[in-house]
N, C-alpha and C positions, 0 to 999 in steps of 0.2 A: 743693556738694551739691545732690541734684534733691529738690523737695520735694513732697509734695503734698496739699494742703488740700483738703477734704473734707467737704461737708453734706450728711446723710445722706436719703433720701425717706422723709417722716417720715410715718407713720400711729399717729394718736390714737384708735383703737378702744377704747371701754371703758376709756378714760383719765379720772383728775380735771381735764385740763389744761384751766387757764381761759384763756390764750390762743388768739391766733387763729389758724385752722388755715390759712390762706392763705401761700401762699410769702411770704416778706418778704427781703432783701438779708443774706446772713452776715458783719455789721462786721468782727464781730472776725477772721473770713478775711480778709477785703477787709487790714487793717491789716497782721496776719501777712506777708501778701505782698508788700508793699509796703516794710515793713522787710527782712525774707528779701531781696528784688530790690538792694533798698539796699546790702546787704551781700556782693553778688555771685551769690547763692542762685538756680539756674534752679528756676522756681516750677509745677506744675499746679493750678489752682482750679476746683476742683467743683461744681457746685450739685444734691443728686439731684430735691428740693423744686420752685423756680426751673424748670428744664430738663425737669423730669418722666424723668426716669434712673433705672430699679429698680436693685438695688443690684447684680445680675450685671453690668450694663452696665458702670455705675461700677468695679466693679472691674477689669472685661477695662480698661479705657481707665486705672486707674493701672498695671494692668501692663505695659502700653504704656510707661506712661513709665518707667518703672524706677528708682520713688526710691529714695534710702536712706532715707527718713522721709516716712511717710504720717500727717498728723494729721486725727481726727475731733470734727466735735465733738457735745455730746451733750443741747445743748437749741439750740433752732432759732431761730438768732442771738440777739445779746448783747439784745434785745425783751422776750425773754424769760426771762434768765437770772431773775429774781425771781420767776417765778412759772412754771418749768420743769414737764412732764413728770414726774413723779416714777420711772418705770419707765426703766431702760436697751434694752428691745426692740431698738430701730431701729436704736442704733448698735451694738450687739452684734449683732446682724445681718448689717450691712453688713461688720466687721471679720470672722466666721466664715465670710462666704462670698470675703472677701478670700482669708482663709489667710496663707499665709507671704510672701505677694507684693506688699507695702508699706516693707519696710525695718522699720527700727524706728516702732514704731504708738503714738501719743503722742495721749490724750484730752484736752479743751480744756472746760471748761462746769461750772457749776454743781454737779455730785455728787463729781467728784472733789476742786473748793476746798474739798466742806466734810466728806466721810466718802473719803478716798482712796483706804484698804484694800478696802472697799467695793465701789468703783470699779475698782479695780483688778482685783479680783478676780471679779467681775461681768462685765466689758468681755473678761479674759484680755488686755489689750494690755500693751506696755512701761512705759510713766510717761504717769501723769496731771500734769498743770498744776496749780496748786493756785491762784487766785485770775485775774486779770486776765490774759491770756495771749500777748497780741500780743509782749512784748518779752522772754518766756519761750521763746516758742518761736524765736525770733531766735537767743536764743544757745545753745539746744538745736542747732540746725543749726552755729550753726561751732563748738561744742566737741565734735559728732559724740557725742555720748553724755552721758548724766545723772546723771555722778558729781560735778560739777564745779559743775550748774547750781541755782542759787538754786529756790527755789519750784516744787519738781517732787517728786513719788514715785513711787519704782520697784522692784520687787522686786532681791532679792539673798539671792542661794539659796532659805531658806524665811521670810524677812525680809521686810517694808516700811521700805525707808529713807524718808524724808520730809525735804527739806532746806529749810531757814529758813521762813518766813512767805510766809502768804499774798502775793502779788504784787499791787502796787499801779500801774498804769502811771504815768508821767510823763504821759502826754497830751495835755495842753496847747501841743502843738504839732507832734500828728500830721498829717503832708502829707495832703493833697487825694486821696481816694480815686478811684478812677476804674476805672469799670464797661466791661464790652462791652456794645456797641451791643445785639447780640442777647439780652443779660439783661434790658436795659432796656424793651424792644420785648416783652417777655413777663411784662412786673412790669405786669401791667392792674390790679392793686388797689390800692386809697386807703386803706392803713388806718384804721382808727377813723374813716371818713365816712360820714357818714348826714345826709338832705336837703337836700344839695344839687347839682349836675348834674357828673356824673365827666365828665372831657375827659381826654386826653392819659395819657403813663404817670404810674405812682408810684413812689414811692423812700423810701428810711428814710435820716436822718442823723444824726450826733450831734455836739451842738454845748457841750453839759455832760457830766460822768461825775459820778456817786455824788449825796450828799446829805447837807444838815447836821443830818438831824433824823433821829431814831431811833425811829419809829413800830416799836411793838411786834410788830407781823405781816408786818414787811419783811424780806424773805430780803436781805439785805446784809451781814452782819459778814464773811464768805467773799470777799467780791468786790463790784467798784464803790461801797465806801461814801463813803469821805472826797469831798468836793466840789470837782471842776477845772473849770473854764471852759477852753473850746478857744480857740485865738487866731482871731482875727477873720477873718485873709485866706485860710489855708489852711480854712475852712469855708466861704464865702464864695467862694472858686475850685470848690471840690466841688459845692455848689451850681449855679453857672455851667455846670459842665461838662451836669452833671445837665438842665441847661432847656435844652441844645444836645441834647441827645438825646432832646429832646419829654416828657422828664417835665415835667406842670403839677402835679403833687401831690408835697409830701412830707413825711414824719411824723417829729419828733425824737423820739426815742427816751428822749431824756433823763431820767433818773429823776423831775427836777423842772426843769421849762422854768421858771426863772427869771427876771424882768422886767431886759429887759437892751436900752436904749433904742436905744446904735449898732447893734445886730442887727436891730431891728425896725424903723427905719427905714430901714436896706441892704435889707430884706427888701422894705421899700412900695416899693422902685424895681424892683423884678423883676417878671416874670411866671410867678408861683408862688405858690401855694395852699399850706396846710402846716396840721398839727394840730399839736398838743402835749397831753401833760400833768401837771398842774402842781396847787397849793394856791392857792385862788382867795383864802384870807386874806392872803397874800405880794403882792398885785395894788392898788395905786390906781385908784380911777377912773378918773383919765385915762391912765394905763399901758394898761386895760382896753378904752381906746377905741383907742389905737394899734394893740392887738395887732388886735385886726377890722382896722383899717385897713393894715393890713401884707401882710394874706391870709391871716392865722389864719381857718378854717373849723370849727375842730372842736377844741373844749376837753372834755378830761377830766378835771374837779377831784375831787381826795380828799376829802370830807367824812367819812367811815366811818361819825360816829355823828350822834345827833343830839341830843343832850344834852352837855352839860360833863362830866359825871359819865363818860360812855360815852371820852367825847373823852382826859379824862384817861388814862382805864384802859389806852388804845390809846399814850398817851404821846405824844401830838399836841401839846402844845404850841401851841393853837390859841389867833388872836391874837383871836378876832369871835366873838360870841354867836349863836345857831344863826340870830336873823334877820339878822343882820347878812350872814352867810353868806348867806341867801338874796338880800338884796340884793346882794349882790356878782355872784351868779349869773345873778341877773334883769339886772344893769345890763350882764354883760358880753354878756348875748343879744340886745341890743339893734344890735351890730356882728359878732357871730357865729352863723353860722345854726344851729351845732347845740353845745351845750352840755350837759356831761350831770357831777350830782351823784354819782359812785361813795359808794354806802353796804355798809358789810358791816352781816353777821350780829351784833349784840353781843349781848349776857343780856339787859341791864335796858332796851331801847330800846322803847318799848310800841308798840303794832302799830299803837293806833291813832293815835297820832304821828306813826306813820310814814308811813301812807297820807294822816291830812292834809296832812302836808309833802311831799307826790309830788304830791298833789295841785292843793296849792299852786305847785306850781315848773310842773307840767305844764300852769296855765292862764295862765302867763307862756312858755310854749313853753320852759321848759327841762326835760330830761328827769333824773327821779331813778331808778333801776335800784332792783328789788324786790332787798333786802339779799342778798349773798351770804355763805356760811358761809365762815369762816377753814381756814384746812390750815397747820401748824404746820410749814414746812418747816424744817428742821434749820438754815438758815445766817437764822434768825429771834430775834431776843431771847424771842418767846414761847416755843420751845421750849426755849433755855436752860433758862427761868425755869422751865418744868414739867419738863424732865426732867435738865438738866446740860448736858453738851457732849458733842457729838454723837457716836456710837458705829457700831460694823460695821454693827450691824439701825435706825438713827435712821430712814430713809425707811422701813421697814416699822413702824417703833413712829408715826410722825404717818399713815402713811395708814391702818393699823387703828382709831389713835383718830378721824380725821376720818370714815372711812366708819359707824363707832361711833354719831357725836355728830350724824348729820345724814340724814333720810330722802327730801330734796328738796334738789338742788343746782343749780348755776348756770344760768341760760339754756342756753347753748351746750352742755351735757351732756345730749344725747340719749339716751346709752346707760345703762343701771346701771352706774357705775365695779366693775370687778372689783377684789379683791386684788392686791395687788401681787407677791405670789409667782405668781399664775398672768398675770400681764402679764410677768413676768418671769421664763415658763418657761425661753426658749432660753438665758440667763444662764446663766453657771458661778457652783459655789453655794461658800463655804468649806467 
């Protein structure tokens, strides 16, 4: 079967989206394809992002290729699936002006694992994936249709069938990705790097999947929760490849970069630079000095609250009392140049706490970011816990309430976020 993978050119206009707007590598394509190729699958991989492609281009060049299965995905790679776009716009976009000229049109991301009908209905394509989708859409392509396959929804007549659970990959010994030359040579951004000097390209990898802990505002119950570690050598060769094609930067993506000694001492024998991030209470000291000495550049620790009380509510599980934390953060800046305490919005965290502990970490040169408000997205325990399990309208019932509960929102949100029915004109509606 001809397949063809697909990331959409994504525009966050009047979006809540708290990630980053910079092109970043599409994993979970990259793996699709790589299984698909395995399996005998002639494969086309897209980038509209990446490439800089509007989505007529993209389209005239799959109809070029003439799949019988065009898959898109609908948050801008697996970076992101926890903290997604909440509006469908861009991939509903790209699919309308496809038309009928993709074969059967199969979505991959975040909205369909956790409101399908939804998605489905939303998007107008074939079947959504419903959880982790690399070894979903594998056997979507050799069973040539979605009556058959695990972890998919797809209509049937005026039905949504929805078959088994969410999809968990195996992973833990997924092959060595490997990029074109000319993707690499156009990835100029370091995720999450801030001062210190960019050289050479950058790259995203992934060297863990999911997480042991269930922090109450982590969109994960849907997809990437339970916790894998990747096997050493095929991550490890990916890497390799990656610093033959001049990337000196690259960001694990990993939900929680885990202290993991054989990694980081394969890592001090490269010449490679890398971020992560991770829970700075999970870290020993001397782990703390390894990881700087490895080529960690850029740590992004969870802290969210800064009280016990806060910590609890969040369901943190946190093993260090908020100075302890701070030491841990001072100690680890001492071999990484940029270090930064993520804190959200909680109720009871007093303000003026807050500024002296930003204060505090900012005249040890580590930075604490002014509290960000929560968005309760539906594949989150907090929304369970307020509203149930999640429903047709779940992404319009948390983005009504977040735009509701907050009149000043993150850095990176320039614009006044609109509603999500007018971000979500060009959608088809139930």
């Amino acid at each position: 079967m001809r397949v063809a993978l697909v990331n959409p050119h994504w525009d966050f206009t009047n979006s809540i989206y708290f990630g980053c707007r910079s092109a970043h590598l599409p994993l979970e394509l990259g793996y699709c394809k790589t299984l698909l190729e395995q399996a005998g699958h002639e494969v086309l991989l897209l980038d509209g992002a990446l490439m800089n492609e509007d989505h007529a281009s993209l389209a005239g060049r799959i109809h070029g290729f003439a799949p019988a299965m065009t898959v898109i995905a609908t948050a801008p790679s697996y970076l992101f699936w926890r903290c997604a776009q909440p509006e469908l716009r861009v991939p509903r976009d790209l699919l309308a002006v496809l038309g009928a000229r993709g074969g059967m049109t199969v979505a991959v991301g975040p909205h369909g694992s956790a409101t399908p009908r939804a998605a489905l209905t939303k998007l107008g394509c074939d079947v959504v994936v419903r959880g982790e989708c690399e070894e979903v859409v594998a056997s979507l392509a050799c069973a040539g249709g979605p009556e058959r396959v695990p972890s998919v929804a797809f209509r049937r007549g005026s039905d949504v069938v929805s078959n088994g659970d969410v999809a968990a990959a195996r992973f833990t010994d997924m092959p060595a990705l490997r990029w074109p030359d000319e993707w690499i040579a156009r990835h100029t951004h370091h995720h999450h790097r801030f001062g210190s000097p960019v050289q050479g390209f950058g790259a995203e990898v992934e060297a863990s999947r999911g997480c042991p802990y269930t922090c109450s505002f982590c969109a994960k119950l849907d997809f990437r929760d339970s916790y894998r570690r990747r096997d050493l050598a095929p991550l490890l060769e990916e890497i390799d490849v990656l610093i033959r094609q001049d990337a000196r930067y690259i960001y694990f993506i990993d939900e929680i970069f885990l202290p993991q000694r054989p990694l980081l001492e394969a890592l001090r024998d490269r010449n490679v630079e890398y971020g992560v991030q991770t829970r700075i209470d999970l870290w020993k000291p001397d782990m703390l000095d390894l990881l700087g000495q490895s080529g960690c550049v850029s740590v992004e620790a969870g802290v969210e609250s800064l009280t016990e009380e806060g910590r609890a509510q969040l369901d943190k599980k946190c093993r260090l009392s908020t100075d302890e934390l701070a030491e841990r953060l001072i100690r680890a800046r001492k071999t990484i140049p940029f270090v930064q305490a993520n804190l959200l919005a909680v109720a009871d965290d007093d303000r003026a706490l807050v500024d002296a502990w930003r204060e505090r970490l900012g005249a040890a040169q580590v930075w604490a970011n002014d509290p960000v408000p929560l968005y309760p997205y539906p594949s989150s325990p907090e929304y369970h816990e307020m509203w149930g399990a999640p429903d047709d309208v779940a992404w319009e019932r948390a983005h009504a309430h977040y735009l509701a509960q907050f009149s000043r929102f993150s850095d990176i949100q320039d614009e006044q976020p609109m509603a999500l029915e007018q971000l979500e004109a060009c959608c088809q509606r139930r």
